[in-house]
Gaussian input, Z-matrix of N, CA and C with variables (Angstrom, degrees):
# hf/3-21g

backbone

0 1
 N
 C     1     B1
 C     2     B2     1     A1
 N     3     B3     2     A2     1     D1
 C     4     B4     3     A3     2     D2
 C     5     B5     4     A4     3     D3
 N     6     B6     5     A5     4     D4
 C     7     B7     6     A6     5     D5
 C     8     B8     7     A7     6     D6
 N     9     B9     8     A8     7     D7
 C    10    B10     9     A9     8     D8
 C    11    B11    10    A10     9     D9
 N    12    B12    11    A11    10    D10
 C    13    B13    12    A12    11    D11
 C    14    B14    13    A13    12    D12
 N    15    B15    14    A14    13    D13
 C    16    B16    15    A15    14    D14
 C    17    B17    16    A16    15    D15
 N    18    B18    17    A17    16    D16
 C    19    B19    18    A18    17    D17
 C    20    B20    19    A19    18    D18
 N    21    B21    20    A20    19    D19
 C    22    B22    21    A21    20    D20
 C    23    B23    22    A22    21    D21
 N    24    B24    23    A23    22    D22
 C    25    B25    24    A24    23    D23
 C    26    B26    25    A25    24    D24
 N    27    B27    26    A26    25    D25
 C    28    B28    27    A27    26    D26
 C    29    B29    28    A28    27    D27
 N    30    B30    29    A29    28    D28
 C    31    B31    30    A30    29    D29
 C    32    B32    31    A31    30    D30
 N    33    B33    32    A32    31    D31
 C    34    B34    33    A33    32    D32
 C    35    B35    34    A34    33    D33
 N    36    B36    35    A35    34    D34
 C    37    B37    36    A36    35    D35
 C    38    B38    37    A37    36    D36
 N    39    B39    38    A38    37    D37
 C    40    B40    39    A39    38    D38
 C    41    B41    40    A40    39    D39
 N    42    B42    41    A41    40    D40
 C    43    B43    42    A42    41    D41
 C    44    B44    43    A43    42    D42
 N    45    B45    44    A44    43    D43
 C    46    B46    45    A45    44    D44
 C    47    B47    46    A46    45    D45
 N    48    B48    47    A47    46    D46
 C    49    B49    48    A48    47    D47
 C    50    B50    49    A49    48    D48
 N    51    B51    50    A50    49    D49
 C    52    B52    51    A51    50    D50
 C    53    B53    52    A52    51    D51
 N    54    B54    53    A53    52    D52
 C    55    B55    54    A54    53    D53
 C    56    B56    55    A55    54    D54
 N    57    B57    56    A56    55    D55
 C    58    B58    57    A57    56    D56
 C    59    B59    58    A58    57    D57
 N    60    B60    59    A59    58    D58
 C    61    B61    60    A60    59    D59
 C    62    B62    61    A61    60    D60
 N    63    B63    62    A62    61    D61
 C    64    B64    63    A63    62    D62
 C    65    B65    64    A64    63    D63
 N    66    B66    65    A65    64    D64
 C    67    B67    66    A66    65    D65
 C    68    B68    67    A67    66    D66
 N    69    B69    68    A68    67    D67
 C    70    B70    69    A69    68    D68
 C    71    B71    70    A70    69    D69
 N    72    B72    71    A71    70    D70
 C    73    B73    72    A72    71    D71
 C    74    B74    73    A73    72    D72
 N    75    B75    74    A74    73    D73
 C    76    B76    75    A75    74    D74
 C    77    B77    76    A76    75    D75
 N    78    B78    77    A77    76    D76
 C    79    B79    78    A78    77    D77
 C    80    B80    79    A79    78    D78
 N    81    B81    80    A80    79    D79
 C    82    B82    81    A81    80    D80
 C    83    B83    82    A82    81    D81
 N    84    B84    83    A83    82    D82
 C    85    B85    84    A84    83    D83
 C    86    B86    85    A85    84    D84
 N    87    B87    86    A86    85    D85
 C    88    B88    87    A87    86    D86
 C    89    B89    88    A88    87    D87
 N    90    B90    89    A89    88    D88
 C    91    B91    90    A90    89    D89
 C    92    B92    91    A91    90    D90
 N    93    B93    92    A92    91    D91
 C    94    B94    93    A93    92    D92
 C    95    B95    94    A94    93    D93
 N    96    B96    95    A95    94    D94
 C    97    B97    96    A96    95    D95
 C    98    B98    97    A97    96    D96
 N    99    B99    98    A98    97    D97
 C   100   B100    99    A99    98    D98
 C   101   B101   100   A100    99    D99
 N   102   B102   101   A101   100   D100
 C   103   B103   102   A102   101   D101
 C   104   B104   103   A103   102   D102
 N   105   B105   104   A104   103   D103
 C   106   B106   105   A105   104   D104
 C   107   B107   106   A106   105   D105
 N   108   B108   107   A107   106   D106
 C   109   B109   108   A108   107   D107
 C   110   B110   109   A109   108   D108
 N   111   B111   110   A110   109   D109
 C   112   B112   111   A111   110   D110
 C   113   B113   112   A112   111   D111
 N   114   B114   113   A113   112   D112
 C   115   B115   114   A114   113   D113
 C   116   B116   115   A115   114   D114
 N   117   B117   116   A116   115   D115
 C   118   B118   117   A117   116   D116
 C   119   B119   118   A118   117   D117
 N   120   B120   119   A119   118   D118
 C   121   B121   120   A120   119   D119
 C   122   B122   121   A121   120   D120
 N   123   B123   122   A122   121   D121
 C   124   B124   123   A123   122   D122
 C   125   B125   124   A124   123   D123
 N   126   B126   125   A125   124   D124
 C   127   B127   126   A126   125   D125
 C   128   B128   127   A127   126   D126
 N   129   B129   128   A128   127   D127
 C   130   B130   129   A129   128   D128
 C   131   B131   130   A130   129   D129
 N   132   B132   131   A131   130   D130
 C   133   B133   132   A132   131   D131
 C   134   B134   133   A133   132   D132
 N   135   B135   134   A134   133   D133
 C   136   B136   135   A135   134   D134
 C   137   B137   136   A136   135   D135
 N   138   B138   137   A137   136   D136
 C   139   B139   138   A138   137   D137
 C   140   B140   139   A139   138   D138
 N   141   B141   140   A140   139   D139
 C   142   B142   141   A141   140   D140
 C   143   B143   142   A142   141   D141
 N   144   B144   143   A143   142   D142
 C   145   B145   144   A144   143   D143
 C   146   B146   145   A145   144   D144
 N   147   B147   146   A146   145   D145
 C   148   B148   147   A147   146   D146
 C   149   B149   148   A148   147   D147
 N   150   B150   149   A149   148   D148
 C   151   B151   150   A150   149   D149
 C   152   B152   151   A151   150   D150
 N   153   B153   152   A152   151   D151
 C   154   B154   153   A153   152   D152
 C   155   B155   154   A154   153   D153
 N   156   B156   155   A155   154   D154
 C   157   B157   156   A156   155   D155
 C   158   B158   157   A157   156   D156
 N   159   B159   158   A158   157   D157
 C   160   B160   159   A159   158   D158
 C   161   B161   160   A160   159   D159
 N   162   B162   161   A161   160   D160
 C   163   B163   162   A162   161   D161
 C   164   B164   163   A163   162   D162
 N   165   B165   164   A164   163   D163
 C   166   B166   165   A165   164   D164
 C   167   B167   166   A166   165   D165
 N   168   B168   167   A167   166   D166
 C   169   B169   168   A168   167   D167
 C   170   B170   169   A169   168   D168
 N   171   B171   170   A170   169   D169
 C   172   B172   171   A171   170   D170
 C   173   B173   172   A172   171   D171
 N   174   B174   173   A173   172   D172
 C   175   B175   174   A174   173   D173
 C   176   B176   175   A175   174   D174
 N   177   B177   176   A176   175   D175
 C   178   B178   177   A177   176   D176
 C   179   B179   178   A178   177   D177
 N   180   B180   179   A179   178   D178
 C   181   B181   180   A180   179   D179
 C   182   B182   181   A181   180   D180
 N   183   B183   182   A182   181   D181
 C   184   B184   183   A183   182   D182
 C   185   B185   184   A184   183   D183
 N   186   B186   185   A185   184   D184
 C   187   B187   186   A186   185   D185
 C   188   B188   187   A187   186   D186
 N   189   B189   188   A188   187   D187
 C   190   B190   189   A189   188   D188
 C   191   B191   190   A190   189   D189
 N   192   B192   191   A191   190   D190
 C   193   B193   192   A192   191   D191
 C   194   B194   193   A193   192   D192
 N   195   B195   194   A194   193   D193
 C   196   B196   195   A195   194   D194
 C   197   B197   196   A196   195   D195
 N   198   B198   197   A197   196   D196
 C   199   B199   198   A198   197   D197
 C   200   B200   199   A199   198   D198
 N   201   B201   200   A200   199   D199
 C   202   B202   201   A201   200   D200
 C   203   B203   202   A202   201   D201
 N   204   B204   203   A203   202   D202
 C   205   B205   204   A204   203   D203
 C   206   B206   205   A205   204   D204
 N   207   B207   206   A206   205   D205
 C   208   B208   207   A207   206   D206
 C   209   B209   208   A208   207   D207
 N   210   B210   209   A209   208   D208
 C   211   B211   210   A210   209   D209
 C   212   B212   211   A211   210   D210
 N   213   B213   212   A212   211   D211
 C   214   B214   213   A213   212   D212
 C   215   B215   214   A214   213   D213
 N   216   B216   215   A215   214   D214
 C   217   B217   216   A216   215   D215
 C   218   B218   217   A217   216   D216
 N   219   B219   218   A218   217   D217
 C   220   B220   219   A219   218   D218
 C   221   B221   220   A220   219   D219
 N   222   B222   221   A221   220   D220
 C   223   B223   222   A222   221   D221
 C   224   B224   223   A223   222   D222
 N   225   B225   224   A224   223   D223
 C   226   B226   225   A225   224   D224
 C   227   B227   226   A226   225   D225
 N   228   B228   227   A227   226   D226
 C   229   B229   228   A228   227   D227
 C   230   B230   229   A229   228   D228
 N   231   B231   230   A230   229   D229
 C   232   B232   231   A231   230   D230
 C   233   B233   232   A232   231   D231
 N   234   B234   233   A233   232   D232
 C   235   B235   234   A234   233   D233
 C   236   B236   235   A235   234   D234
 N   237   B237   236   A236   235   D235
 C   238   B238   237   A237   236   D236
 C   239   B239   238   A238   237   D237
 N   240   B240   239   A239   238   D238
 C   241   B241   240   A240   239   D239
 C   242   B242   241   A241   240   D240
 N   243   B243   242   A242   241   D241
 C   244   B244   243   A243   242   D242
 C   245   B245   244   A244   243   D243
 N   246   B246   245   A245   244   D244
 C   247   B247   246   A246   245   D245
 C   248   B248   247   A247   246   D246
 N   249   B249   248   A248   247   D247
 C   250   B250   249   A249   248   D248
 C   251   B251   250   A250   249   D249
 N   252   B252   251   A251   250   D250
 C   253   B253   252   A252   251   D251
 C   254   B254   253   A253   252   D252
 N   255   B255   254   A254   253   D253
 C   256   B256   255   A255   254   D254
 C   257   B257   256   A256   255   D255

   B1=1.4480
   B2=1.5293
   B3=1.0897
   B4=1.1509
   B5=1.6906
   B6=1.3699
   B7=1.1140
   B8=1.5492
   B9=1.1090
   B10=1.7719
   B11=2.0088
   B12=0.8368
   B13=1.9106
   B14=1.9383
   B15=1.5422
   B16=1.4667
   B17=1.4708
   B18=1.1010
   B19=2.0083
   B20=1.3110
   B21=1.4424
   B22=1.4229
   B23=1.2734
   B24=1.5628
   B25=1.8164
   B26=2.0395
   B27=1.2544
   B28=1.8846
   B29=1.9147
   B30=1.0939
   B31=1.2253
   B32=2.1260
   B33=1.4811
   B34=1.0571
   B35=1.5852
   B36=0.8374
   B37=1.9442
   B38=1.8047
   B39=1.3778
   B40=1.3703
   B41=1.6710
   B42=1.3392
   B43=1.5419
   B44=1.5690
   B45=1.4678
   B46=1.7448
   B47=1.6017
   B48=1.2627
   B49=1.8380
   B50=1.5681
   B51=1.3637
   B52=1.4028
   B53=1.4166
   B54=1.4589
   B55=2.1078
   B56=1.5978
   B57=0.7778
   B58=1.6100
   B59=1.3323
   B60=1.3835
   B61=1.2998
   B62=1.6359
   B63=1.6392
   B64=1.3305
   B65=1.4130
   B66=1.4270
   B67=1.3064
   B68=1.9483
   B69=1.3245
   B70=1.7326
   B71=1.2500
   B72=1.1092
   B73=1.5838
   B74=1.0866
   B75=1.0942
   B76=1.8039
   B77=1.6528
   B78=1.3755
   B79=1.5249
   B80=1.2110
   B81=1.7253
   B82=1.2498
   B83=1.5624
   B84=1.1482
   B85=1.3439
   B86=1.6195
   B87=1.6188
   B88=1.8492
   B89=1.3400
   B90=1.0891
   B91=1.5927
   B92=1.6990
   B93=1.8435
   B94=1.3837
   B95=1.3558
   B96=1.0967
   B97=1.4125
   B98=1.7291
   B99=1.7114
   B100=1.5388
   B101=1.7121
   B102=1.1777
   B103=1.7844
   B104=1.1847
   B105=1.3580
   B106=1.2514
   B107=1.6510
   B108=1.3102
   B109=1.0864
   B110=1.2698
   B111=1.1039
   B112=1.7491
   B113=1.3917
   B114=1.7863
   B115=1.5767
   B116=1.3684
   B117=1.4910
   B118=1.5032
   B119=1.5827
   B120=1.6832
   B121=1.7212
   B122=1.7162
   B123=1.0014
   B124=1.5779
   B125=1.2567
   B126=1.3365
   B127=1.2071
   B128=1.9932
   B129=1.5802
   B130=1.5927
   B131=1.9508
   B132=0.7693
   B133=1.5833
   B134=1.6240
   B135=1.0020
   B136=1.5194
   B137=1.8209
   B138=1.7495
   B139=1.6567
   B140=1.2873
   B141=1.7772
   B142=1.8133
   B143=1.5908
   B144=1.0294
   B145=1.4475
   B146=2.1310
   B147=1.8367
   B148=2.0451
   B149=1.4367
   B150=1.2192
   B151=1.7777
   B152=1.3026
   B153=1.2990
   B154=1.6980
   B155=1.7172
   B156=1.3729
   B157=1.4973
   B158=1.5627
   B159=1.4060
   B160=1.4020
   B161=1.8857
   B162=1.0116
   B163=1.4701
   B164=2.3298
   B165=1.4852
   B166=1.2247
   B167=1.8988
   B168=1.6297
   B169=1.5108
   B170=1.8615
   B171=1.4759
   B172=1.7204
   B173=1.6391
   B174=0.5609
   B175=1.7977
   B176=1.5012
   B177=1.7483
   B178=1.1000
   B179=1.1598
   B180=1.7835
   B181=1.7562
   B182=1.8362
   B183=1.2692
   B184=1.2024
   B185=1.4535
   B186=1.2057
   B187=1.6515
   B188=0.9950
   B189=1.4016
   B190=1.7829
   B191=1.3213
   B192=1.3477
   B193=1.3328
   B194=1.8004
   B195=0.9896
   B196=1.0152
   B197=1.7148
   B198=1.2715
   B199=1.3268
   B200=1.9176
   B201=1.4012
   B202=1.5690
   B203=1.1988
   B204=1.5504
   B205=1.5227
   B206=1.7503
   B207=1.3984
   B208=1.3921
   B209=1.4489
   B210=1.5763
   B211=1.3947
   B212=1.7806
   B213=1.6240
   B214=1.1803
   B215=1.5842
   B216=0.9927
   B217=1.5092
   B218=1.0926
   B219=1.6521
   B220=1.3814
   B221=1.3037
   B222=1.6693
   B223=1.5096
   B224=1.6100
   B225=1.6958
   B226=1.2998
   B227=1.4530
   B228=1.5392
   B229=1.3878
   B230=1.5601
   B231=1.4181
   B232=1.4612
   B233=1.7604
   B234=1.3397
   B235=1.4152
   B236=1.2432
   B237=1.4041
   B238=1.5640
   B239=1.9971
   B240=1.1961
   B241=1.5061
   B242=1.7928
   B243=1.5879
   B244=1.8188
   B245=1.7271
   B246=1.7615
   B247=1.5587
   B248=1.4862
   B249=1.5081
   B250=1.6540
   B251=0.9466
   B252=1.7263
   B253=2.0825
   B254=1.6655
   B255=1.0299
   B256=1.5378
   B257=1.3555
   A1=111.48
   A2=134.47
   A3=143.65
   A4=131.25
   A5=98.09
   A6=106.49
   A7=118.47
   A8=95.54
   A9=111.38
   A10=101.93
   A11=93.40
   A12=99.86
   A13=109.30
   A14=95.71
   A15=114.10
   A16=89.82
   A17=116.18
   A18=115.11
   A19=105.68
   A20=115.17
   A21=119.16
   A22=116.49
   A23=103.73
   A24=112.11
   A25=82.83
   A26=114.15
   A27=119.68
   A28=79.14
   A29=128.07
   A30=147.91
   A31=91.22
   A32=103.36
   A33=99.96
   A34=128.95
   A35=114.83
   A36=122.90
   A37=98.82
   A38=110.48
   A39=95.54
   A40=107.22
   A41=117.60
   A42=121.10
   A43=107.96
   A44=113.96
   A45=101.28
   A46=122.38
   A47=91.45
   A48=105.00
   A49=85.30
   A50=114.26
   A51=119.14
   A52=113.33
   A53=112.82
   A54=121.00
   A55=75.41
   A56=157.21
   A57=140.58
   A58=134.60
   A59=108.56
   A60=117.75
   A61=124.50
   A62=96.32
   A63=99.19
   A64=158.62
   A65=90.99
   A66=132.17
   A67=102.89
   A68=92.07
   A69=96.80
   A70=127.83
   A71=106.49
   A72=129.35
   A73=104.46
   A74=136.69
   A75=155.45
   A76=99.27
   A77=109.28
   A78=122.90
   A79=95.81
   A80=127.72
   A81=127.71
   A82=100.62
   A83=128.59
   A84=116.59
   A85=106.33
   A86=109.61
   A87=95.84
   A88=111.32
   A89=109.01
   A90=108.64
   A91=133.82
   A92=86.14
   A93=105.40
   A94=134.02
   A95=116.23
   A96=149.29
   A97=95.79
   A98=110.30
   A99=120.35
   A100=86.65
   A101=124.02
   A102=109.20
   A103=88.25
   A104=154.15
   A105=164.05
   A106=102.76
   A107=122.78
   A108=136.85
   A109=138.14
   A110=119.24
   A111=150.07
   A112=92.61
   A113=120.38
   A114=113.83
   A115=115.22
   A116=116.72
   A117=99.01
   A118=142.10
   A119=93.42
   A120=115.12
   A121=95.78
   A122=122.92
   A123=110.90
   A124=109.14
   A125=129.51
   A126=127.80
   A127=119.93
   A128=88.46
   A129=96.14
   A130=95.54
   A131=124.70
   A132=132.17
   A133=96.39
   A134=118.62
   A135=129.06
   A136=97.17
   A137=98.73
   A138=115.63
   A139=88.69
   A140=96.66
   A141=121.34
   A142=86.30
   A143=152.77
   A144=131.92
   A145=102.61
   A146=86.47
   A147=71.97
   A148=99.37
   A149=112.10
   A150=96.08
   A151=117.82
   A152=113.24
   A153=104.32
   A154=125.08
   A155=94.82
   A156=116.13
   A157=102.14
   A158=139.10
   A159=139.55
   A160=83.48
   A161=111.47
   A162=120.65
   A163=99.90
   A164=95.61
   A165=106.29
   A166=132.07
   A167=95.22
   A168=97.99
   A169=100.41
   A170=108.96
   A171=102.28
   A172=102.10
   A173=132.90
   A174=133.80
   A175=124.46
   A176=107.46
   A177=113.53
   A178=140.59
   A179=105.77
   A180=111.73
   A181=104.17
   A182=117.01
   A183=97.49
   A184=119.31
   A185=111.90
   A186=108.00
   A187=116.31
   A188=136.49
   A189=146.44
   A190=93.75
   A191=135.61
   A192=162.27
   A193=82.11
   A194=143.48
   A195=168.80
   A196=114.55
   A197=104.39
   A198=101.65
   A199=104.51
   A200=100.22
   A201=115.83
   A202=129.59
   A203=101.54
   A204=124.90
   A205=101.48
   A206=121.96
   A207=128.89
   A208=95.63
   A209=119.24
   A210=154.20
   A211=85.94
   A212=119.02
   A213=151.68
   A214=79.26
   A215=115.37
   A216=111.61
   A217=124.05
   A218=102.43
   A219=123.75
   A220=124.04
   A221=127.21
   A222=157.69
   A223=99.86
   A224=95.85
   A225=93.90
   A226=122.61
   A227=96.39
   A228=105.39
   A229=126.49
   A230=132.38
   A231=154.10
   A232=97.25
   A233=100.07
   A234=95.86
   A235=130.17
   A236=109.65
   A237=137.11
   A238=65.92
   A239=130.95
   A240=132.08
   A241=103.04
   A242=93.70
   A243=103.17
   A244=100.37
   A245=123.47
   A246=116.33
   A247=93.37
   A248=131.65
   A249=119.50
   A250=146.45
   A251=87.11
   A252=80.31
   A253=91.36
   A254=141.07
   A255=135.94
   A256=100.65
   D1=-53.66
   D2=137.51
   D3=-0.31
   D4=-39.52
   D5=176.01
   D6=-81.36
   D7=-54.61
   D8=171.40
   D9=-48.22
   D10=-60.61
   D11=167.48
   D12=-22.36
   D13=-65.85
   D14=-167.70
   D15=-66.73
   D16=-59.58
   D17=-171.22
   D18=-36.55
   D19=-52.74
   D20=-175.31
   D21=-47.74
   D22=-38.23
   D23=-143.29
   D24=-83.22
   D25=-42.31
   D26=-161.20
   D27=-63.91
   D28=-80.55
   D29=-156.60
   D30=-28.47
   D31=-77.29
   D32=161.35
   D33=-30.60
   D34=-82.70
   D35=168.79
   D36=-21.34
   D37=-59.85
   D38=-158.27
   D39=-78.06
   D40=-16.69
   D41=168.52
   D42=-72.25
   D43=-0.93
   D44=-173.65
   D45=42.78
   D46=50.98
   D47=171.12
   D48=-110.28
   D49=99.44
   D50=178.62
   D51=-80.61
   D52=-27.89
   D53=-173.79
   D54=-86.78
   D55=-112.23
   D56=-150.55
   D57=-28.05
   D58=-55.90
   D59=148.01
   D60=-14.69
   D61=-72.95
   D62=160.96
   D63=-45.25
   D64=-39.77
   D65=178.17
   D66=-65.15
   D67=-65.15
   D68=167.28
   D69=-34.18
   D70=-53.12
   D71=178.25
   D72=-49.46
   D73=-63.64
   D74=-169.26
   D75=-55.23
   D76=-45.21
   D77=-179.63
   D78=-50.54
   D79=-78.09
   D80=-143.11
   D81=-94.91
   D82=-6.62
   D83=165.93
   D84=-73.62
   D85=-33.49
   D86=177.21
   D87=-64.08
   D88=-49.54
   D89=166.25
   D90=-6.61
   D91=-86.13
   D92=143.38
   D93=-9.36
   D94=-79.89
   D95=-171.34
   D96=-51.09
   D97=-57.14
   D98=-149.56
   D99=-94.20
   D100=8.49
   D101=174.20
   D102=-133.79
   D103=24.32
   D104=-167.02
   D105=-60.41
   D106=-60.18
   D107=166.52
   D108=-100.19
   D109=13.82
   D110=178.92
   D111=-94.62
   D112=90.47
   D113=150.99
   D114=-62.00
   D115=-37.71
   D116=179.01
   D117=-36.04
   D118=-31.85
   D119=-178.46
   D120=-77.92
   D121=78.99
   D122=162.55
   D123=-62.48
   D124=-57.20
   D125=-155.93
   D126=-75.83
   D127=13.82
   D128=-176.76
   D129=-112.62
   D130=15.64
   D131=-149.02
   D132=-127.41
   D133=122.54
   D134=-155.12
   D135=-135.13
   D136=127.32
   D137=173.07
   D138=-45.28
   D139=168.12
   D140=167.66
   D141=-79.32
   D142=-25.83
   D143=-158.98
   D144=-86.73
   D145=-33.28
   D146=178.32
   D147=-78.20
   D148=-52.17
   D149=-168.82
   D150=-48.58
   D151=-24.20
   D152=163.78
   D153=-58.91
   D154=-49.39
   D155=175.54
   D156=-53.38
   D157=-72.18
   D158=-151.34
   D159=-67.67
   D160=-66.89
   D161=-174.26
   D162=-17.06
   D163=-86.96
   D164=163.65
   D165=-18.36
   D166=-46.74
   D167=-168.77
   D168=-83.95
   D169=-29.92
   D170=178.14
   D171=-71.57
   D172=-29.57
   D173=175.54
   D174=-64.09
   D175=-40.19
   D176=147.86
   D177=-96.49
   D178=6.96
   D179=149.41
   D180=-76.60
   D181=-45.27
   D182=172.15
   D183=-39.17
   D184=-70.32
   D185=-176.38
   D186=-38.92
   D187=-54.64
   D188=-174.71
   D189=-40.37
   D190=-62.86
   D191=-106.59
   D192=-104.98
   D193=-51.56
   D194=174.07
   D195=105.14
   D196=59.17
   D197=-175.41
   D198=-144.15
   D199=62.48
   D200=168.54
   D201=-23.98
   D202=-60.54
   D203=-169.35
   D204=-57.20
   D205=-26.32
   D206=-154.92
   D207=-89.73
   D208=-42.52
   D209=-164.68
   D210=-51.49
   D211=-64.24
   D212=-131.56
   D213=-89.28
   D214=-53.44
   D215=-157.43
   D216=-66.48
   D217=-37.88
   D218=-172.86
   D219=-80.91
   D220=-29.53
   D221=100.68
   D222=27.76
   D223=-74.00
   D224=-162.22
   D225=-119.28
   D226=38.25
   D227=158.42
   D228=-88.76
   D229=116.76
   D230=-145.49
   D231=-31.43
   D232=-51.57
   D233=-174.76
   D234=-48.92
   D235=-43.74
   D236=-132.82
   D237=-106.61
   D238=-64.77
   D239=-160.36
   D240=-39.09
   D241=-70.73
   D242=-161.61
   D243=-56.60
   D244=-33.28
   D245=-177.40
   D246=-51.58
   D247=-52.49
   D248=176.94
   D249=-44.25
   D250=-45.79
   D251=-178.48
   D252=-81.10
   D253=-46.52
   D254=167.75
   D255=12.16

């Protein structure tokens, strides 16, 4: 299920619907969050290499979006930092 999630979210990105885009994001990070500790959900459980990737593409929907400073912020919030250099 998860996957279809991410399809949505690239599909979006590459149409430059940046308020959706966003919006998506918010989706599958609750997601995230609510199977966080549920091994059973494999298929909601995402490599260190996508969460880097989705991480990356909302930051540079921020920018598109024209809102940098947000881009910047979000970048370098602790969490969002160590999933990178990971």
């Amino acid at each position: 299920m998860m996957i279809s999630w991410i399809q949505y979210y690239v599909s979006l990105f590459l149409a430059q619907d940046w308020d959706t885009t966003l919006s998506v994001y918010d989706s599958i990070h609750a997601m995230m969050e609510d199977h966080k500790n549920n091994k059973d959900k494999k298929d909601m459980h995402l490599k260190p290499f996508e969460l880097c990737e989705i991480q990356l593409m909302r930051a540079r929907a921020l920018e598109m979006k024209g809102e940098p400073k947000k881009a910047i912020k979000f970048m370098t919030r602790k969490a969002i930092f160590s999933l990178l250099i990971n």
